[in-house]
ZAKOLRO-772329 format. One record per residue (C-alpha): x, y, z. Coordinates in steps of 0.1 Angstrom, whole numbers, padded with zeros to 4 digits, always signed. Example, Ala and Ser with C-alpha at 12.3 -4.5 7.8 and 13.67 -1.06 7.14 Angstrom:
! residues 2
+0123-0045+0078/+0137-0011+0071/
***
This chain:
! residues 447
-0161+0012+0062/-0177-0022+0065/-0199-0035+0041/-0229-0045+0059/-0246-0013+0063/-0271-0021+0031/-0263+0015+0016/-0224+0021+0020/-0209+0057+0016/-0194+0053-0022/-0159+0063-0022/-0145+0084-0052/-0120+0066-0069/-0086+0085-0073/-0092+0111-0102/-0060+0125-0126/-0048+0148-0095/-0047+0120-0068/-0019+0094-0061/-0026+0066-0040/+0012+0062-0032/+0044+0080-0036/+0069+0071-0059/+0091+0081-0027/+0069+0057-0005/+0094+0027-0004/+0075+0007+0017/+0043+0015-0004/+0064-0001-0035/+0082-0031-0017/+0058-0049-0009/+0048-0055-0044/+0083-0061-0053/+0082-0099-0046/+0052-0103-0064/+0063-0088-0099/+0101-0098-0098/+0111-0113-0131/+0078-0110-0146/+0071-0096-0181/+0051-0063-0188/+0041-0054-0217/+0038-0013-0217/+0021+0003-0246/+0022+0037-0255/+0003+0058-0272/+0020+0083-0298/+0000+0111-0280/+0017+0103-0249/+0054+0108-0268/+0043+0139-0275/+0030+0148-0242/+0047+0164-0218/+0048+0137-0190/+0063+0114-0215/+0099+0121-0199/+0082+0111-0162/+0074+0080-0175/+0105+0068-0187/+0115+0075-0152/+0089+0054-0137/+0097+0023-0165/+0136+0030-0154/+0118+0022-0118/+0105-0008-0125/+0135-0019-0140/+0157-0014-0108/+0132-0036-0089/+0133-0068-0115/+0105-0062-0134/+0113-0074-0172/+0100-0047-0194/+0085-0043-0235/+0079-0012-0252/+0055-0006-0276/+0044+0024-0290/+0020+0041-0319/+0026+0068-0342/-0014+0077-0347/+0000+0111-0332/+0029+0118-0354/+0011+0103-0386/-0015+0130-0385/+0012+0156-0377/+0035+0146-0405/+0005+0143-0432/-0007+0180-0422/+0031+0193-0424/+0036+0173-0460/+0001+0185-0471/-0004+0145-0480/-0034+0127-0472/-0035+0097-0454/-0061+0069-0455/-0056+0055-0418/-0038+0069-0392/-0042+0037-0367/-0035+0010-0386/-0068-0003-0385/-0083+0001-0423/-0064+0005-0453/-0024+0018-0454/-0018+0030-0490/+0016+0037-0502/+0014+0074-0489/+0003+0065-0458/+0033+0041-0453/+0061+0061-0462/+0048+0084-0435/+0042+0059-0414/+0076+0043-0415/+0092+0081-0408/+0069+0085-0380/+0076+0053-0365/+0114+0062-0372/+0114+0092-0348/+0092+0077-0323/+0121+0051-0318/+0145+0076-0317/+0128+0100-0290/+0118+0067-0271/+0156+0054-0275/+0169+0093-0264/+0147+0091-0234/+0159+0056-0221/+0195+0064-0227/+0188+0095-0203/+0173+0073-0178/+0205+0047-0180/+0187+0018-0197/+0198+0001-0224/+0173-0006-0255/+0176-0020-0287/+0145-0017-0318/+0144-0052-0340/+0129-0069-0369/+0113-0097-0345/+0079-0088-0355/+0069-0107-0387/+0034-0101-0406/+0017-0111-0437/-0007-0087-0453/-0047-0085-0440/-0054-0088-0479/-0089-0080-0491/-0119-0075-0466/-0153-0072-0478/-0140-0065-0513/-0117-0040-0503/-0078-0046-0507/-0062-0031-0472/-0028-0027-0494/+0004-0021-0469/-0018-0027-0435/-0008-0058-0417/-0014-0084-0392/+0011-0105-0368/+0022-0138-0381/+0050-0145-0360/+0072-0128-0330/+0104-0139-0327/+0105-0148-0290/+0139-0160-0286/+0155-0130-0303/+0133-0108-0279/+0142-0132-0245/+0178-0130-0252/+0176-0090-0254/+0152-0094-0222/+0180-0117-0201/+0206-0091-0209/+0192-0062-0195/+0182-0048-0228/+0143-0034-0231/+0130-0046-0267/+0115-0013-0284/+0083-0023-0302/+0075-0003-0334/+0041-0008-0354/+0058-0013-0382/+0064-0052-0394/+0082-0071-0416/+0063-0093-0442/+0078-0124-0459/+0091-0101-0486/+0111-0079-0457/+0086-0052-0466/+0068-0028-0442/+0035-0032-0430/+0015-0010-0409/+0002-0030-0376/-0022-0015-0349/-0001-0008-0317/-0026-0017-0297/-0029-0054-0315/+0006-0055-0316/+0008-0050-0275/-0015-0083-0274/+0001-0106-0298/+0034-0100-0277/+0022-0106-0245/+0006-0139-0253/+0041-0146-0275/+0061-0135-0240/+0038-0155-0213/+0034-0118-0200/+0017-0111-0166/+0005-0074-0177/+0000-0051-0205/-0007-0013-0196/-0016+0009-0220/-0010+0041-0219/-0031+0060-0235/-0047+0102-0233/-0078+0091-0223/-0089+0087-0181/-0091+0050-0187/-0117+0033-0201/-0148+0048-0212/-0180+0034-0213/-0209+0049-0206/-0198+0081-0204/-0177+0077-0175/-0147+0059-0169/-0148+0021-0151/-0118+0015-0128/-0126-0023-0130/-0143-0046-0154/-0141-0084-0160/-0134-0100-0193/-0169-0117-0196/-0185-0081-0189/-0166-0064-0212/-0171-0089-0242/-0206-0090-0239/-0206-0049-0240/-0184-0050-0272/-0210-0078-0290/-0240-0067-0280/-0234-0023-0268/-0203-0015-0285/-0217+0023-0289/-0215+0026-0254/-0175+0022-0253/-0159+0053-0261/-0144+0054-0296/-0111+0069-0280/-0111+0033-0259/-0124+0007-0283/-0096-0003-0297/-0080-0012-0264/-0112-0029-0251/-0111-0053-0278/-0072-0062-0278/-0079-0066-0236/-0100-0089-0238/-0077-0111-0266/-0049-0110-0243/-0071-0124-0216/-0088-0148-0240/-0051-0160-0250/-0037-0161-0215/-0028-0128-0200/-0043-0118-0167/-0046-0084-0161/-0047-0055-0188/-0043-0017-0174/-0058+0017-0192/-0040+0040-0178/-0039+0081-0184/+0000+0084-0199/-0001+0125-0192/-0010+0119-0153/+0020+0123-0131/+0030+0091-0110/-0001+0077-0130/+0021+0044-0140/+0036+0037-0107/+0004+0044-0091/-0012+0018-0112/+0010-0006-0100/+0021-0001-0064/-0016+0003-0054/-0045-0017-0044/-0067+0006-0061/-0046+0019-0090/-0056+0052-0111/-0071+0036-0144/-0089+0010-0153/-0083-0028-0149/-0096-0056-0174/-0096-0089-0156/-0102-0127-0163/-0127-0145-0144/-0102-0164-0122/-0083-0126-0113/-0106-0122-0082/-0110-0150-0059/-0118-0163-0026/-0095-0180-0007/-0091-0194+0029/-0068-0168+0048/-0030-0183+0062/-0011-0178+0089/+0008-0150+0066/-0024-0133+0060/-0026-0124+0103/-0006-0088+0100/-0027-0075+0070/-0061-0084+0079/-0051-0073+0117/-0046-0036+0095/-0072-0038+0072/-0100-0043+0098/-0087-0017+0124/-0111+0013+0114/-0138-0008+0112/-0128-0017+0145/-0121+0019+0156/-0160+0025+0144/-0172+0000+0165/-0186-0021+0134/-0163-0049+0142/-0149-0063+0176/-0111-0058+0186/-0088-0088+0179/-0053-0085+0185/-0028-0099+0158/-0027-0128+0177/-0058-0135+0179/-0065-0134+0141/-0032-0154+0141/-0044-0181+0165/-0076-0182+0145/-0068-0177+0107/-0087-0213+0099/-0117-0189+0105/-0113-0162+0077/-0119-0162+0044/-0103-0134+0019/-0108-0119-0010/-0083-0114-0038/-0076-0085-0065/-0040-0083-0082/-0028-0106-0052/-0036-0081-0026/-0064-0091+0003/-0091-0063-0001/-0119-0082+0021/-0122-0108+0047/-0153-0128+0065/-0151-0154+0091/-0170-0185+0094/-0173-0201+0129/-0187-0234+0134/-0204-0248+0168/-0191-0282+0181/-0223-0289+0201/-0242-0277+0176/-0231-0287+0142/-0265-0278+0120/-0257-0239+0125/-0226-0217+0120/-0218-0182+0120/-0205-0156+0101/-0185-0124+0111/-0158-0101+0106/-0172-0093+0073/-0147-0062+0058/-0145-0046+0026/-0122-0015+0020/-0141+0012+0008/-0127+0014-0024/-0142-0020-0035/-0176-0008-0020/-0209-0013-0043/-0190-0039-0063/-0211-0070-0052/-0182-0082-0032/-0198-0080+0005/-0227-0105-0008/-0197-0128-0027/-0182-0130+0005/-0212-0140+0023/-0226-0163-0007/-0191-0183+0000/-0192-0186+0036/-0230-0199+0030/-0218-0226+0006/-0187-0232+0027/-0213-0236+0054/-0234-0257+0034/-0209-0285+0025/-0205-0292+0061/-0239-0297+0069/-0248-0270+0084/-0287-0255+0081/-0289-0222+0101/-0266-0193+0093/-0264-0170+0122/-0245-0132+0114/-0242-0105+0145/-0243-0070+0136/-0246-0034+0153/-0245-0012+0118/-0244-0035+0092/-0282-0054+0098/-0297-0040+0067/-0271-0052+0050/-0279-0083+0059/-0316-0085+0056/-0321-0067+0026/-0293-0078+0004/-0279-0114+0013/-0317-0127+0028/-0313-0127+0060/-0341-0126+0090/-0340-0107+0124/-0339-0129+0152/-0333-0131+0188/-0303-0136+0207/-0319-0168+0221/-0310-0187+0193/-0270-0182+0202/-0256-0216+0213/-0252-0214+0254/-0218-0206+0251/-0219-0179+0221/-0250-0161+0239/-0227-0158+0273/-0200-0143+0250/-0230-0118+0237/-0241-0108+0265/-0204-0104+0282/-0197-0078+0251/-0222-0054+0262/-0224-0045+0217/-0266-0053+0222/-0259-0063+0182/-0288-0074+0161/-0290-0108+0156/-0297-0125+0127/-0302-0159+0107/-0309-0173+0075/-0316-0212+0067/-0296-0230+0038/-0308-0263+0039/
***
């Protein structure tokens, strides 16, 4: 559907029983496959997702991404297993995410459950042919005494030892992740997972970390957001932390330190859903939730290599009469005309700006797409914002958009005016009338 109908249909995004792709879909996959080669990814997972029954699935899907060159770390909790083992033992524990204190007790159990974690974890990737190896590359010093309290065995990262971890990572081995670290003593220490997935994702330069988690995504509000930028999500967690889930504040505030300290793109992603992981992936509009950094999304002027995709991702608006029928070609033979917009390096939405020789003070904008997906997101009006300043620098003072269902779009949300179609330059107004479309014509002045 094309945005520029003012009040656009939403579209539901894909729930726990909907894949966007097939794992099957090789063509569905591929195409991301030269965008992720020999990158890093940083996959954390929850102990509740060990202990679910999808967890042998996912070690499937990470044996996928292995076979198409993706570099893969593995971190996981033991919150799960600590609360099991301390009901089985009858012995109380004083934290069971490594967040607040770890007393003796609780670290002993700890360091079992974080023991047999490994060794499912290890069990499953030998199943799936992968080789793995658990290490000592993590290094912390203890968090000490906050607010008068001592936090005894619970830790924080002081070092990762990246070349130990890059050597295992060059030789085909995956680097298991346990949160339990080594402080300059060689003792334990009990470090959140969730941390621990940050610190080694800025130590690793990696692209991604998903966590995988028994949770939707990320909850706020009451309901799950598929897509939230860092800036919006820090300002929730200062200023409305109580409307984050507790079950997804933990992994809100390590998202937006591994964007603050140089990763791009953290996932939330519901570790008991089926395909959930490769779906999150290989898709444009994923199954979780995505934290971004403000330059994740952009704008960008389309290429020559763009032609074939925005020839297929305008065809049912074109079907629908909302937009006119170019051929590949034409788009092609034209591309210094479009504009598109970016999410995970996939081209969700596209406008054109055309600009008059005879009539240099006005310019035009069309072809103005958005999938449906990305509806109600502001994106429509970014795109039009940027073909207004684009516009702009070149001198131009009259904006002038064509439209036969998307007017009120126009008008009511990017402040444009209903006009005539005698304000057409003589050879634009012959092309209208040829068209037979009778659209709306409409202007707006950015002097």
């Amino acid at each position: 559907m094309s945005t520029g109908n003012g009040q656009p249909t939403p579209v539901a995004p894909p729930t726990a029983q909907t894949t966007t792709i097939k794992p099957t879909d090789l063509r569905g996959i591929l195409q991301y496959v030269p965008r992720f080669q020999g990158q890093i990814f940083i996959i954390a997972i929850d102990g509740a997702i060990v202990a679910d029954e999808n967890f042998g699935n996912l070690l499937v899907d990470i044996a996928v991404l292995r076979s198409l060159g993706i570099k893969v770390v593995l971190v996981h909790g033991i919150g799960h297993q600590l609360k099991e083992l301390s009901a089985l033992r009858s012995i109380p524990i004083s934290n069971s995410d490594g967040t607040g204190i770890t007393d003796a007790a609780t670290l002993d159990l700890a360091i079992r459950a974080s023991s047999r974690v490994a060794h499912l974890i290890l069990e499953g990737l030998t199943g799936s042919s992968l080789k793995a190896a658990v290490s000592n590359a993590v290094r912390a010093v203890p968090v000490g005494i906050i607010r008068g309290v001592d936090q005894q065995f619970t830790g924080k990262v002081d070092r990762i030892d990246k070349e130990l971890l890059i050597a295992l990572i060059e030789r085909q081995v995956v680097p298991l992740i346990s949160p339990m670290a080594f402080g300059p003593d060689g003792k334990s220490l009990r470090v959140n997972s969730d941390l621990l997935a940050a610190e080694m994702a800025e130590a690793l330069n990696a692209t991604k970390i998903i966590y995988l988690a028994p949770t939707p995504g990320l909850e706020i509000g009451g309901g799950v957001t598929h897509e939230i930028s860092v800036d919006a999500l820090r300002t929730l967690l200062n200023e409305h932390p109580e409307k984050i889930a507790d079950s997804s504040r933990s992994k809100a505030a390590h998202a937006v330190k591994a964007i603050e300290t140089g990763t791009p793109r953290v996932h939330i992603v519901d570790g008991r859903v089926f395909d959930g992981l490769l779906n999150e992936i290989f898709s444009n509009e994923g199954v979780g939730s995505l934290v971004y950094g403000n330059d994740y999304q952009q704008i960008r002027k389309a290429t020559r290599r763009d032609a074939r995709l925005l020839y297929n991702l305008t065809r049912n608006a074109v079907r629908r009469e909302e937009l006119i029928h170019r051929t590949q070609q034409a788009i092609e033979k034209n591309i210094d005309q479009f504009f598109v917009f970016e999410v995970d390096e996939a081209v969700i939405a596209c406008v054109t700006l055309l600009f008059y020789p005879d009539q240099p003070d006005t310019a035009e904008i069309g072809s103005l797409y958005v999938l449906p997906f990305y509806h109600n997101r502001g994106i429509g009006k970014k795109m039009v914002e940027y073909a207004c300043l684009q516009a702009k620098e070149r001198g131009v003072k009259k904006v002038i958009a064509l439209s036969t269902q998307s007017f009120g779009f126009f008008t009511s949300v990017c402040g444009f005016e209903e006009s005539t179609k005698e304000i057409l330059p003589e050879a634009r107004l012959k092309l209208y009338d040829d068209s037979g479309r009778n659209a709306k014509v409409m202007t707006k002045t950015i002097a």
